[in-house]
LUMVEXSE-799976 format. One record per residue (C-alpha): residue number from 1; residue in three letters; x, y, z. Coordinates in steps of 0.25 Angstrom, whole numbers, plus 5000, padded with zeros to 4 digits. Layout:
BEGIN
NUM / Ala / X / Y / Z
...
//
This chain:
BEGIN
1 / Unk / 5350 / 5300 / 5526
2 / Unk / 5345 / 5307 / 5513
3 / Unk / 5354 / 5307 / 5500
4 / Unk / 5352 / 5318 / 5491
5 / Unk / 5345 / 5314 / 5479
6 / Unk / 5356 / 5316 / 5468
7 / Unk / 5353 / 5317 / 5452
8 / Unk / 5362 / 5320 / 5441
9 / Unk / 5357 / 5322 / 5426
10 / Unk / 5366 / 5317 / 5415
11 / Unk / 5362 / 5317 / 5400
12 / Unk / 5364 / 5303 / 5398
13 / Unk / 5367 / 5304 / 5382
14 / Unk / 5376 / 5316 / 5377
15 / Unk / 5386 / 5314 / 5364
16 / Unk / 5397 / 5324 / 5362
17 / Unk / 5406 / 5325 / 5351
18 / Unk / 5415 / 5333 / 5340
19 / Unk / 5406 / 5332 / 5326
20 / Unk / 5416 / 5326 / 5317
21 / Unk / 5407 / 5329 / 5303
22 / Unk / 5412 / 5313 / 5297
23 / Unk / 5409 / 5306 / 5308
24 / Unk / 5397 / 5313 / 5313
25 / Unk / 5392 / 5313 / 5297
26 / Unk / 5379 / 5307 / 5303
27 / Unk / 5374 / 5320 / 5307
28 / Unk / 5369 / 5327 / 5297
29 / Unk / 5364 / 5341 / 5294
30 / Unk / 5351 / 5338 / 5302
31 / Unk / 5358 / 5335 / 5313
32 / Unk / 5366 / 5349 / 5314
33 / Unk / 5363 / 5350 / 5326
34 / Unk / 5374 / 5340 / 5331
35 / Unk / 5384 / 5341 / 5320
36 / Unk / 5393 / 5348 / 5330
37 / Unk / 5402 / 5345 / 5340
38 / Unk / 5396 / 5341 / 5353
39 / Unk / 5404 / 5343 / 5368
40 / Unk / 5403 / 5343 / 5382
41 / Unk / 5403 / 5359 / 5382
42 / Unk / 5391 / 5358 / 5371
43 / Unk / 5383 / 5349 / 5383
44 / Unk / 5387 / 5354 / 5397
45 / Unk / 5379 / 5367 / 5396
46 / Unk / 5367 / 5358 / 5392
47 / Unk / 5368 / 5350 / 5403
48 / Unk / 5369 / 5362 / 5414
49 / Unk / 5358 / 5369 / 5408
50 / Unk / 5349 / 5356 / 5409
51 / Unk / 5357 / 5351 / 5425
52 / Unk / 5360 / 5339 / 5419
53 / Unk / 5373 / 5334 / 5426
54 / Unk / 5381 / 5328 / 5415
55 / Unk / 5379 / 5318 / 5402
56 / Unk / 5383 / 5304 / 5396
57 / Unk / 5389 / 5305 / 5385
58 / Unk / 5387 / 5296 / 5374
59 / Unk / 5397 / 5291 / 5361
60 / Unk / 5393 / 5298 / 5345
61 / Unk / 5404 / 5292 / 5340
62 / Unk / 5408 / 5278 / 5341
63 / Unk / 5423 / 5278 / 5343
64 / Unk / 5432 / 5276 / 5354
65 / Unk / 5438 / 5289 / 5351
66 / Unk / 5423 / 5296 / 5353
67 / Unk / 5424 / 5289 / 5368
68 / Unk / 5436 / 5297 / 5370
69 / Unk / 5433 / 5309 / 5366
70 / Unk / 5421 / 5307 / 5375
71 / Unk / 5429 / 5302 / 5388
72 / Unk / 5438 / 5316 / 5386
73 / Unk / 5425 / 5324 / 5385
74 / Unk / 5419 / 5317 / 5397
75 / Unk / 5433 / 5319 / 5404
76 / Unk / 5432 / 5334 / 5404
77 / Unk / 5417 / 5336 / 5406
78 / Unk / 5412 / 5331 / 5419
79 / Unk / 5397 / 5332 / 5414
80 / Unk / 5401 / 5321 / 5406
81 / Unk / 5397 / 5307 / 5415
82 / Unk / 5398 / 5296 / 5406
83 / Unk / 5403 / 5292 / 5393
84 / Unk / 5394 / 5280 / 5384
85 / Unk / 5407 / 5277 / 5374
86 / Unk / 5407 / 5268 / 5360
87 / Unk / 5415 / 5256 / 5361
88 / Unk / 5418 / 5245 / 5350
89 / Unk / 5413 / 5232 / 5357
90 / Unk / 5417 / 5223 / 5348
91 / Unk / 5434 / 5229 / 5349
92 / Unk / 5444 / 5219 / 5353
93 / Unk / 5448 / 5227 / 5363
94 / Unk / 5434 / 5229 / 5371
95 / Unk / 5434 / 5222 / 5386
//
């Protein structure tokens, strides 16, 4: 019996967030480019036009707060496979 030979394509590193001009000071002029807000609807039509079949999307700010903000996202955007999240290892209350 043959089995179909079955490939996705997943952008393996894609941030997404809401420019907040304090916290994102680092970027500077130079940077314009990305002193914006950056969303699932900003990607998807990337990702269509170029068939890839979703994306990993990877932390910008290192809060707990910016993990959920990602897990909503990822909850209403099936493109969205996985989520790579900050953590405080050295919390007392990491198991």
């Amino acid at each position: 019996m043959r089995m179909n030979n079955l490939s996705i394509k997943i952008d393996a590193h894609q941030h997404f967030w809401k420019f907040d001009p304090v916290r994102d000071s680092w970027i500077t002029e130079e940077m314009a480019a990305i002193k914006k807000d950056f969303l699932p609807e900003d990607l998807r039509p990337i990702l269509k036009k170029n068939n890839i079949d979703g994306a990993v999307v990877v932390q910008s700010d290192q809060t707990e707060v910016h993990n959920d903000f990602l897990l909503e996202l990822a909850s209403k955007n099936n493109f969205i496979k996985g989520i790579i999240g900050w953590v405080d290892l050295q919390a007392g209350n990491v198991q």
